[in-house]
C-alpha positions as CSV (number, residue, x, y, z in Angstrom):
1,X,-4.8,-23.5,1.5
2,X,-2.3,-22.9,-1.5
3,X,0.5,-19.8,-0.9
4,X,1.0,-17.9,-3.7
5,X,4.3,-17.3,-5.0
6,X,5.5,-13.6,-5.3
7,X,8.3,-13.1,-7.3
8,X,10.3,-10.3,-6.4
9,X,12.9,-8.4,-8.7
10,X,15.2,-5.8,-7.6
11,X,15.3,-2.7,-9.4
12,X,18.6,-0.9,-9.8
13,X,18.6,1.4,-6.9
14,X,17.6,-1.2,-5.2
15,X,19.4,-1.1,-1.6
16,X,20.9,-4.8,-1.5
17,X,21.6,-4.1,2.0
18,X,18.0,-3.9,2.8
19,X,15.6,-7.2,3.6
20,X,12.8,-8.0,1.0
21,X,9.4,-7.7,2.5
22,X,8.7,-10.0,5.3
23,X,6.3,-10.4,7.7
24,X,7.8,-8.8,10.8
25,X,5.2,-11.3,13.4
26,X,4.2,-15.3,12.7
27,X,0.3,-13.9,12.9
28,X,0.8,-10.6,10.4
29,X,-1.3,-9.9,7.5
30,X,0.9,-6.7,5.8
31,X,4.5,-7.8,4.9
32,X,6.7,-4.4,5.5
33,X,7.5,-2.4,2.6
34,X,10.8,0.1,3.1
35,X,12.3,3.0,1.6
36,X,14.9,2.4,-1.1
37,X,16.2,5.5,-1.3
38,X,18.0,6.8,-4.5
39,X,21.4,7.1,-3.9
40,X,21.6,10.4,-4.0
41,X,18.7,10.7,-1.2
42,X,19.9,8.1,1.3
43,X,21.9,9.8,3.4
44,X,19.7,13.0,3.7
45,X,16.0,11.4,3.3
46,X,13.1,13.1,2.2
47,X,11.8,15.5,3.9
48,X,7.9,15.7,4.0
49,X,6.5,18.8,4.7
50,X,3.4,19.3,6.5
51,X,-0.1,18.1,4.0
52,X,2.5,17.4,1.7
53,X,2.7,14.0,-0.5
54,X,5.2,12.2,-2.5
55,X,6.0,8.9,-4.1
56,X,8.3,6.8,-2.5
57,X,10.0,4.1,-4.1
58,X,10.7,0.6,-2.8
59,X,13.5,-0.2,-5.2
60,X,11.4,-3.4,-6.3
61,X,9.0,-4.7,-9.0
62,X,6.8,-8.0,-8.3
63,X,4.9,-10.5,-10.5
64,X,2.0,-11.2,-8.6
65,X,0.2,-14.6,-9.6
66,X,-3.4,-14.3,-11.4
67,X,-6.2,-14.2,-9.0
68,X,-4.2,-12.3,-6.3
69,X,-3.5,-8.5,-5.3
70,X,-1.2,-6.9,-3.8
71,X,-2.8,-4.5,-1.4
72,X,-0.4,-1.5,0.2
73,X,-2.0,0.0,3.3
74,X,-0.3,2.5,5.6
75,X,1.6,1.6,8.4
76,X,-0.4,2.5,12.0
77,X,2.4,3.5,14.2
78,X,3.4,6.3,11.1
79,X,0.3,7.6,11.6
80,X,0.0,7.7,15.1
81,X,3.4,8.7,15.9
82,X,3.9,11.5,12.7
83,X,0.4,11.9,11.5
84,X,2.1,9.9,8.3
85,X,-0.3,7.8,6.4
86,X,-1.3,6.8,2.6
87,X,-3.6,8.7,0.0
88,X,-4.9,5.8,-2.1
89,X,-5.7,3.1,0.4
90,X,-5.2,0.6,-0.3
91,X,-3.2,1.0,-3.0
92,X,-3.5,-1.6,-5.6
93,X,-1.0,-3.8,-7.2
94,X,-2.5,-6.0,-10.1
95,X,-1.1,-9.2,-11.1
96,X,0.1,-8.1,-14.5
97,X,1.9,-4.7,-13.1
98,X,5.4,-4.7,-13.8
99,X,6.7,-1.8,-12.5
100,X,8.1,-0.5,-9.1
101,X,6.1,-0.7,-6.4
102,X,6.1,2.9,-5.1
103,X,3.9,4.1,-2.1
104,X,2.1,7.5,-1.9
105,X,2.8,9.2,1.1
106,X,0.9,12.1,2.6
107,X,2.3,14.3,5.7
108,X,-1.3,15.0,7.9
109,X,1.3,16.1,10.8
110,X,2.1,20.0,11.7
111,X,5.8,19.0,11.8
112,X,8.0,18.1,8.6
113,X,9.3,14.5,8.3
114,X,11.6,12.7,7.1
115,X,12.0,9.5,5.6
116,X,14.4,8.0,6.4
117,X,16.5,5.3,3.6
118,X,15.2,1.7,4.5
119,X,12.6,2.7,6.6
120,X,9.2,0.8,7.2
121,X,6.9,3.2,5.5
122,X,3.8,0.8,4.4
123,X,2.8,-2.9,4.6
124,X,1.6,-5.3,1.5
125,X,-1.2,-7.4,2.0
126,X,-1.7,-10.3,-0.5
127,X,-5.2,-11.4,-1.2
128,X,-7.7,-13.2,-3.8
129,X,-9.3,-11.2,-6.5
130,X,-12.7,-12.4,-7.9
131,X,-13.1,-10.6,-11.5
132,X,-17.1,-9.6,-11.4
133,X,-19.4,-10.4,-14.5
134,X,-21.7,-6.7,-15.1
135,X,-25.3,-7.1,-16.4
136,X,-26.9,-3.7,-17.5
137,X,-30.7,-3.9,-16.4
138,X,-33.7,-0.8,-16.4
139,X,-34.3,-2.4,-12.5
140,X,-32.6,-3.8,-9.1
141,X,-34.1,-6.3,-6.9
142,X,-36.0,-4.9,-4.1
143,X,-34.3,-4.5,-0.4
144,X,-35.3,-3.1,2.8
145,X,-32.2,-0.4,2.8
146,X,-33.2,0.4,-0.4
147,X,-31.7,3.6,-2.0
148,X,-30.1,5.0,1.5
149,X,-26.8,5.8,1.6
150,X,-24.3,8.0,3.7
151,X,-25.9,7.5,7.6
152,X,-29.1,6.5,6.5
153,X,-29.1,3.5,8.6
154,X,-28.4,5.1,11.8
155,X,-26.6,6.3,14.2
156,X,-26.2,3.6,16.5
């Protein structure tokens, strides 16, 4: 199985203190993402009030190979701990995106948080992309689910 090459750029409020992504365990699937802070922000955070959201950057732009994704899901012990999790997940970070890979946070927690300058606060999965081929047609095929959607094959 071929590993594809992420090539990873630094932005300029980049932290060059912090670690790139890695992947924190030999059998991980995410690679951690962390708070790079503007300098301004570092020392005090943000603070994330309660169903509140905001963007926070990672300091970093990536060139993701063709035929790959970079998918940013939230990180579980955020959300158990702090009720802290991600509005568009996953997020999705094409192979011809340029820019800084920033992560959408949203605060599902009655307390405010804060978070915190290099801090874990999502995980990048990389994974193969198929681009689909559409074809418009007046019928479907025939299946036994048929139409049925939300519940309608049970509840067990």
């Amino acid at each position: 199985m071929s590993v594809p090459e992420i090539t990873v750029m630094p932005l300029d409020h980049f932290d060059p203190t912090l670690p790139l992504p890695a992947y924190e365990t030999a059998g991980a699937a995410g690679m951690d993402l962390r708070a790079s802070l503007h300098p301004g922000e570092r020392i005090s955070g943000i603070k994330l009030a309660s169903l509140s959201r905001v963007l926070v950057p990672t300091g970093l732009s990536m060139a993701i190979p063709p035929g790959f994704e970079g998918q940013v899901r939230p990180r579980s012990g955020l959300a158990a701990r702090h009720g802290i999790t991600q509005l568009n997940t996953p997020g999705t970070v094409d192979s011809d995106y340029r820019g800084e890979v920033m992560v959408l946070l949203i605060n599902l927690g009655a307390e405010t948080f804060t978070i915190r300058h290099g801090e874990r606060i999502a995980q990048m999965v990389i994974a193969s992309v198929v681009q689909a081929s559409l074809v418009q047609a007046d019928t479907l095929p025939p299946t036994a689910r048929g139409a049925g959607g939300f519940g309608s094959t049970g509840t067990r």
